[in-house]
C-alpha positions as CSV (number, residue, x, y, z in Angstrom):
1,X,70.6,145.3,109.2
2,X,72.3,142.8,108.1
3,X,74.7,141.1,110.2
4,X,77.7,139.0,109.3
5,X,76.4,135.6,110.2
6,X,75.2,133.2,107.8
7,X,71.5,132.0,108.3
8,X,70.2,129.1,110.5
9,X,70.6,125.5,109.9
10,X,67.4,124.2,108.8
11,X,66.7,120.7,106.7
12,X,65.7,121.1,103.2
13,X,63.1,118.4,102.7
14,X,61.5,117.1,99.4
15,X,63.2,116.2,95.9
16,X,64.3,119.8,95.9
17,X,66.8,119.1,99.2
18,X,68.9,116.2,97.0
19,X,72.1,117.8,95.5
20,X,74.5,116.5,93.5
21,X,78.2,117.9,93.7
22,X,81.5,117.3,92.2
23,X,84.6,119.0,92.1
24,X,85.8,121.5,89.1
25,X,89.6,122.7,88.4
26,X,91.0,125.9,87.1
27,X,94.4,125.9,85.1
28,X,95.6,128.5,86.9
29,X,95.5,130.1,90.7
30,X,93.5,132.4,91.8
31,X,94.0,135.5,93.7
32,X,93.4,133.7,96.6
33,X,95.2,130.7,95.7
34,X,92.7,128.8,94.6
35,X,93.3,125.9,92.3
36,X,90.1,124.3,92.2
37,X,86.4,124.7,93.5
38,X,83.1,122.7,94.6
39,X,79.9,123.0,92.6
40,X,76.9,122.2,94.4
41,X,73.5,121.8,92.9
42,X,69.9,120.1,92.9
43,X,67.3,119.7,90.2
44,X,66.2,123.1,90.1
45,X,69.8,124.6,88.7
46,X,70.0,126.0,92.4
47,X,73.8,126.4,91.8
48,X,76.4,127.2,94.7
49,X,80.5,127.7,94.0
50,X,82.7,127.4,97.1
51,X,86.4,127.6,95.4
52,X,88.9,125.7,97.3
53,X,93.2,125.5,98.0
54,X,93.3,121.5,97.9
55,X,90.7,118.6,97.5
56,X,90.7,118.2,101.0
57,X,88.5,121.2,101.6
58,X,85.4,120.0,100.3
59,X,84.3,118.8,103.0
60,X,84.4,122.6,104.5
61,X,82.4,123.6,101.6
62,X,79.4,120.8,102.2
63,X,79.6,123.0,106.0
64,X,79.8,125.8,103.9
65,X,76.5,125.3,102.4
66,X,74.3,123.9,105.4
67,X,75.6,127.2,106.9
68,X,74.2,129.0,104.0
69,X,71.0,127.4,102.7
70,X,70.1,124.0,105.2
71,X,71.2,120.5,105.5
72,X,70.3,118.7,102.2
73,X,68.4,115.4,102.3
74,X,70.4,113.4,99.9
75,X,74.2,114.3,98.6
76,X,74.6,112.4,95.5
77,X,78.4,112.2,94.2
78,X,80.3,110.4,91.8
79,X,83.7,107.8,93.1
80,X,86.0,110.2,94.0
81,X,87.6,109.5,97.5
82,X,88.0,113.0,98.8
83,X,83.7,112.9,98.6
84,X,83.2,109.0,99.8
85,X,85.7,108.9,102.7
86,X,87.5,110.8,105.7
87,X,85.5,114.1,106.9
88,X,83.2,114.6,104.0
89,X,81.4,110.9,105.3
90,X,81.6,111.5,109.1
91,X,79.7,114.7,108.3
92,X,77.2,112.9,106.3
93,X,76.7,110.0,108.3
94,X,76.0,112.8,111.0
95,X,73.7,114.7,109.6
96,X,71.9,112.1,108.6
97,X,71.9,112.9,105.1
98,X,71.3,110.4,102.3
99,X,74.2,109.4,100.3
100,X,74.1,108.0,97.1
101,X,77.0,107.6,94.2
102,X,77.2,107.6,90.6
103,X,78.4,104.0,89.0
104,X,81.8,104.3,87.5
105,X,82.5,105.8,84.5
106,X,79.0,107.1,83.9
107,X,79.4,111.5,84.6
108,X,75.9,111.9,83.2
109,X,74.3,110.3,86.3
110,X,76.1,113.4,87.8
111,X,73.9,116.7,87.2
112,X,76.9,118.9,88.8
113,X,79.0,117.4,85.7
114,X,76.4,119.1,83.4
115,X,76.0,122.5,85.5
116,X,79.7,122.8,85.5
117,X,79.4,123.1,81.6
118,X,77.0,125.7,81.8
119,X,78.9,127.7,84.1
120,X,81.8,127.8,82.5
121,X,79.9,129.3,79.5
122,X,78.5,131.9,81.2
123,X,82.2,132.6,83.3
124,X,84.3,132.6,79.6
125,X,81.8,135.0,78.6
126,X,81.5,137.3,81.2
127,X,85.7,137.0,81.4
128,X,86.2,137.5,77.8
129,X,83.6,140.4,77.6
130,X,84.9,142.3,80.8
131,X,88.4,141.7,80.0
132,X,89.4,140.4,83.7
133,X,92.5,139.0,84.6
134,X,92.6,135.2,84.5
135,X,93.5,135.1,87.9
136,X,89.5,136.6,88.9
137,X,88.5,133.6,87.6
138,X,86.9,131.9,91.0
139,X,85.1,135.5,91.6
140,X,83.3,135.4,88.6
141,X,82.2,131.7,88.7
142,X,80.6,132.7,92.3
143,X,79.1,135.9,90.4
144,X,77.5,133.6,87.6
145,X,76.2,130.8,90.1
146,X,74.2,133.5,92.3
147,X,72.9,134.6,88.8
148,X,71.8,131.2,88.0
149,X,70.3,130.8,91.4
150,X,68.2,133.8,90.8
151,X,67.0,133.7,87.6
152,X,63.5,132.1,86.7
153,X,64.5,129.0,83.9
154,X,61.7,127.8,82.3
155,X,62.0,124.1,84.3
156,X,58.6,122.8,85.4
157,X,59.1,122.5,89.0
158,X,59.8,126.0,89.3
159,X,56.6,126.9,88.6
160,X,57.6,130.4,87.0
161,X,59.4,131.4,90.2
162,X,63.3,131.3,90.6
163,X,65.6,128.1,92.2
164,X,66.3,130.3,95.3
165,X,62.6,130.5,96.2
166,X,62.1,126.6,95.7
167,X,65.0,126.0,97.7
168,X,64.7,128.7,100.7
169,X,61.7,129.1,100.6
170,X,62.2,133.3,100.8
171,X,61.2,135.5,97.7
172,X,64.7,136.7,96.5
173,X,65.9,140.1,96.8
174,X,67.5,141.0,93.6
175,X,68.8,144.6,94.9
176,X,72.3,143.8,95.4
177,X,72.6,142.9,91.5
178,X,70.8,145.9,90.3
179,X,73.5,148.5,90.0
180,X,76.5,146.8,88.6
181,X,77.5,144.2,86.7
182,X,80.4,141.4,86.8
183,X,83.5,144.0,86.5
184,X,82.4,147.0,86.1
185,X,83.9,150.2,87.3
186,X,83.1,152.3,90.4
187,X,83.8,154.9,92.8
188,X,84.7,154.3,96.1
189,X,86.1,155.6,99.2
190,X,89.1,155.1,100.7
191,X,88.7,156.6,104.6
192,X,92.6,156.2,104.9
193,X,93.5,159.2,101.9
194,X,95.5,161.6,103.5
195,X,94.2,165.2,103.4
196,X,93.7,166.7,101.1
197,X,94.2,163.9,98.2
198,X,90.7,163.1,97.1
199,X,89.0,159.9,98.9
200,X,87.0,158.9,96.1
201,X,88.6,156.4,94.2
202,X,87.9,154.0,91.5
203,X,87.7,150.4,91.7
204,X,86.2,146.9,89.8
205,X,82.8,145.5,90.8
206,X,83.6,141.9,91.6
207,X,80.6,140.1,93.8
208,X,78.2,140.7,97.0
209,X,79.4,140.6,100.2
210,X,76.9,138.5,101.7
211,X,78.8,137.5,105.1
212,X,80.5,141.1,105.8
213,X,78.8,143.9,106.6
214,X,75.2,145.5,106.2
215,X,73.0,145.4,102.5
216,X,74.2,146.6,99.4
217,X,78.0,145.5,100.9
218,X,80.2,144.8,97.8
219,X,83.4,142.8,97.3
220,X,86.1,145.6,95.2
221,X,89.5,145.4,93.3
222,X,91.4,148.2,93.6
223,X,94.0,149.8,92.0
224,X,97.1,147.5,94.0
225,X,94.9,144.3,93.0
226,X,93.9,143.3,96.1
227,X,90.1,142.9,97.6
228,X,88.1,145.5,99.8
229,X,84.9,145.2,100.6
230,X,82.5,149.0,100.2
231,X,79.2,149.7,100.6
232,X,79.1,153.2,99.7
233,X,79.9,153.3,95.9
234,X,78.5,155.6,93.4
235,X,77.9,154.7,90.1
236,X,79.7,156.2,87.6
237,X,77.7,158.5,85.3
238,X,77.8,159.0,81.3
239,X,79.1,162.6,81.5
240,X,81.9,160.7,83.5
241,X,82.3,158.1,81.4
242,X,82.8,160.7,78.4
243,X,84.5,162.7,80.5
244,X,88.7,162.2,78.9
245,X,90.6,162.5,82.3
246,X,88.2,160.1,84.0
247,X,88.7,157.6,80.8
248,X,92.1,158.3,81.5
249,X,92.1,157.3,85.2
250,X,90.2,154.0,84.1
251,X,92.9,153.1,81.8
252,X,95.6,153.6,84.4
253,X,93.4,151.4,87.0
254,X,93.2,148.6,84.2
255,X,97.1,149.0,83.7
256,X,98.0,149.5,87.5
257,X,95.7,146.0,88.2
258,X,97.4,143.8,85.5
259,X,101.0,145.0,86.4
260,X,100.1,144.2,90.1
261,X,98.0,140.8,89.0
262,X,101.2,139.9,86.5
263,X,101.4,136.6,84.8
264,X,101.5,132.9,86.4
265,X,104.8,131.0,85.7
266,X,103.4,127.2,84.4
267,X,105.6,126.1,85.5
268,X,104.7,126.4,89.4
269,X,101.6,124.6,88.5
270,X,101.1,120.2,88.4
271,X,101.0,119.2,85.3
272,X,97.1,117.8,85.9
273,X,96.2,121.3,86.3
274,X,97.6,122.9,83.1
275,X,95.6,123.4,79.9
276,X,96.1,125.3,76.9
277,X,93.0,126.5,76.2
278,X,90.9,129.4,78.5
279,X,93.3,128.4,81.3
280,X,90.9,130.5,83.5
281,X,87.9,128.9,83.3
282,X,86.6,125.7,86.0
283,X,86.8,122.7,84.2
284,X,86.4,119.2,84.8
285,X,89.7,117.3,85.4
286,X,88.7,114.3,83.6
287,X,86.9,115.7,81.1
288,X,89.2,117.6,79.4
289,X,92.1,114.6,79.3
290,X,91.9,111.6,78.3
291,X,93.1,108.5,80.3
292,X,94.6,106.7,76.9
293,X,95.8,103.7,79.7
294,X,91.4,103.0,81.3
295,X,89.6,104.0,78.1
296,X,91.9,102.6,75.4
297,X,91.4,98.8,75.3
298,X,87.7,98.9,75.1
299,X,87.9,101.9,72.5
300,X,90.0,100.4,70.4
301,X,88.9,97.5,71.0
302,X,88.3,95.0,68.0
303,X,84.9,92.8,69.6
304,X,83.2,96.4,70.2
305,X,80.1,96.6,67.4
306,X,81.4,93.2,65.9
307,X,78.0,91.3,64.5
308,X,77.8,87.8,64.8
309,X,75.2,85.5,64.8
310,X,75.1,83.4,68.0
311,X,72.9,80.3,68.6
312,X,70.1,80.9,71.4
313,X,67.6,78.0,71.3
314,X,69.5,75.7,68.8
315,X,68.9,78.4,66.1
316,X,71.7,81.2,64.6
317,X,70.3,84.6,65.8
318,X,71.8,87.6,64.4
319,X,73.8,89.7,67.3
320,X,75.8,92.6,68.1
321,X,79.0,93.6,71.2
322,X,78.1,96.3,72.5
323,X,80.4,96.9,75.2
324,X,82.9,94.9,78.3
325,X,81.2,93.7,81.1
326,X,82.5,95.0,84.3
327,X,82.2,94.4,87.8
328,X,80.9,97.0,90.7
329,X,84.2,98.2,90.8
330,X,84.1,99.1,87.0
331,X,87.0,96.7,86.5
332,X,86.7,94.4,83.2
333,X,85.5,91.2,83.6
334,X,88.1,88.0,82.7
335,X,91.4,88.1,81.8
336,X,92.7,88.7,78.1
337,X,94.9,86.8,76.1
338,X,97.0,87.5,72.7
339,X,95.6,84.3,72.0
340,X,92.1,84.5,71.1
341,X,91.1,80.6,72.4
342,X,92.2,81.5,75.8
343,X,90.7,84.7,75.6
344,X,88.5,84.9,79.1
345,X,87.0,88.7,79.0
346,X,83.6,88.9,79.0
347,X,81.3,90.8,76.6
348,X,77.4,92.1,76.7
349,X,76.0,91.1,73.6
350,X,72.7,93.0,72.3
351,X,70.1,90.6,70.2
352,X,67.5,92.0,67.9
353,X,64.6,91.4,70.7
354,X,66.3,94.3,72.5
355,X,67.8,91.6,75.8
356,X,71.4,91.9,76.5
357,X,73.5,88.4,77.4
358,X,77.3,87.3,78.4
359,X,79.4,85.8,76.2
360,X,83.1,85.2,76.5
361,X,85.5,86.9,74.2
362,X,86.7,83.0,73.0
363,X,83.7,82.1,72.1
364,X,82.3,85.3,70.3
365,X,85.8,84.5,68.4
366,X,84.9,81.0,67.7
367,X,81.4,82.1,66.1
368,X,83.0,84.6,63.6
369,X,85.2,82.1,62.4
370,X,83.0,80.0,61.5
371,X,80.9,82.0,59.6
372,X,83.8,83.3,57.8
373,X,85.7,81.1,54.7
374,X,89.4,80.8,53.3
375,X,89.0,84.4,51.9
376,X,87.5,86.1,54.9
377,X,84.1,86.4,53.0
378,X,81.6,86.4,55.6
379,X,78.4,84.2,54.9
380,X,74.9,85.8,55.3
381,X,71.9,83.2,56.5
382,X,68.5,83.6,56.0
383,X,65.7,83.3,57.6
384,X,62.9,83.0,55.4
385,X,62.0,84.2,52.1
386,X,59.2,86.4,52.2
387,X,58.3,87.0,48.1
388,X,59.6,87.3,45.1
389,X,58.8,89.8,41.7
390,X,60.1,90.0,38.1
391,X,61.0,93.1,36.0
392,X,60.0,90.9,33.0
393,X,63.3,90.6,31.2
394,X,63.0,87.9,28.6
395,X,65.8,85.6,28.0
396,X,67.8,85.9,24.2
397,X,66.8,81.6,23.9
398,X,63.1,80.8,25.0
399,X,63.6,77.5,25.5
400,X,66.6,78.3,28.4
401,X,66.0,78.0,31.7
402,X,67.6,81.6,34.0
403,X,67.1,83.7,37.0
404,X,67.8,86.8,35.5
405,X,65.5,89.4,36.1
406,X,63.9,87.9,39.4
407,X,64.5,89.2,42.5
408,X,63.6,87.7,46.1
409,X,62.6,89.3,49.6
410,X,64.3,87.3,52.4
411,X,64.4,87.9,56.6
């Protein structure tokens, strides 16, 4: 039987025990009022959702997690301060477990940032195809990470088996999944009906139980919108499902839930957590707004892709910008001036051989200037010339002297 206590802290050794987490945001709350949640997850797509009231709960969910599956060996996170200081580092520095941190500005050196896309996929469609309430979004995102976590992917680690078994180390019991699906409808029983109203009841599928209770234990929404948790639920059968006055009981439930649910004023919510589009769905903060005031000077900035030819060796190489330098607090490098002379930013600039150098921003000027004339036409140089051919155009006058019809190859 199962009892409700979560299983024994044990370290997770190997590559497998590293996980990488970061912190996803929903636009609006959830029944619990949620706002937010934290996504953990290693390289095997092992995926775990612990939703959360306010940043400062993520350290909770990293106890959250050793509870459920074992201490990791390694946390890897990106800057934020809620995962670098206070609680979250006392805990890790406690644990002994290895931290290590994503450099600024670089989310793909986070795999959580990626895993986070894909669950929101797989939540927008289960949400859309279920018609749920918005406000079941943190539910579902649970629902579709335990899916994940069972499911064999075709990654090469895994060996054909699923991330569970790789992580645990348990063969995965896939029973609890079997008979329903992300929202689906039920029966239930309520023990408190008064006699003689009839005790079965219907209800929405939302999750397992996996703390409360004994196997098969179920969380349910019933018809006043709030959260029970059954484990004796019959399915409900085809000749029920055709049957008009049950369809018309499963309308009702649907109606009775969304009047209870009702909508979310905007208004209540910070402005950093609205969005216009599948205002449900975990998303990342950053990713889907734009900081015009940190990325704009080096997007529209006019040195970026510039080709110049610099000297290296006493001879005009050929060269590209390719980006700012910054330093390891991903601050730019120098300070800029209108003036381009006293221009001190510095820039990493990509030759042909494939090495990177630093160049100031006054002197990158300074070359491009010189290569340009009174007109702005910029001057090519050549290296060699490699051959030559002729299409065999005659000149009108045999006796002239002309270059037409001759062509060279040059470096």
């Amino acid at each position: 039987m199962q009892l409700a206590l979560r299983h024994s802290v044990h370290p997770i050794a190997g590559c497998h025990g590293v996980f990488h987490t970061d912190t996803c945001f929903s636009g609006i709350p959830s029944l619990s009022n949620c706002k937010m949640g934290q996504l953990n997850v290693n390289d095997t797509n092992f995926t775990k959702f612990y939703p959360m009231r306010r940043k400062g709960e993520a350290a909770d969910t990293l106890i959250a997690s050793i509870q459920d599956i074992g201490i990791p060996s390694g946390l890897h996170i990106d800057n934020a301060k809620k995962l670098t200081m206070g609680r979250m580092a006392e805990i890790i520095k406690e644990l002994w477990i290895t931290p290590s941190q994503a450099e600024p500005y670089s989310p793909w050196q986070v795999r959580a940032e990626l895993s986070i896309r894909e669950v929101k996929n797989a939540v927008r469609h289960a949400m859309m195809h279920s018609r749920a309430p918005k406000q079941l979004w943190d539910y579902c995102t649970i629902y579709q990470c335990e899916i994940r976590s069972l499911t064999a992917h075709p990654h090469y680690s895994l060996n054909g088996g699923t991330p569970y078994e790789i992580v645990t180390g348990r063969t995965p019991d896939i029973s609890e999944y079997l008979d329903f699906g992300w929202y689906d409808d039920l029966w239930y029983f309520d023990q408190e009906a008064d006699f003689p109203n009839d005790a079965r009841k219907l209800g929405k599928w939302m999750g397992v139980a996996h703390c409360l209770g004994q196997v098969l234990c179920y969380y349910i929404l019933n018809d006043q919108a709030r959260v029970i948790v059954r484990s004796s639920m019959p399915t409900i059968s085809k000749d029920e499902y055709n049957d008009p006055a049950i369809k018309a009981q499963i309308c009702k439930l649907n109606q009775l839930i969304q009047e209870c649910i009702g909508k979310v004023d905007l208004a209540d919510i910070p402005q950093e957590l609205q969005d216009e589009y599948d205002s449900y769905e975990p998303m990342e903060l950053e990713s889907c707004k734009v900081d015009i005031v940190v990325l704009g000077e080096e997007v529209y900035d006019n040195l970026i892709s510039a080709e110049v030819m610099l000297p290296v060796d006493g001879i005009l190489v050929p060269a590209r910008v390719t980006g700012c330098k910054r330093d390891s607090d991903g601050c730019p490098m120098g300070n800029p001036n209108v003036n381009p002379i006293l221009d001190a930013r510095v820039y990493e600039v990509t030759f042909p051989d494939g090495h990177v150098s630093k160049y100031a921003a006054n002197v990158i000027t300074e070359k491009m200037y010189q290569q340009v004339d009174s007109k702005e036409n910029t001057h090519m140089y050549f290296q060699e010339i490699t051959d030559h051919r002729s299409d065999k155009t005659k000149p009108q006058n045999a006796n002239s002297k002309t270059t037409k019809g001759w062509y060279m190859q040059a470096l």
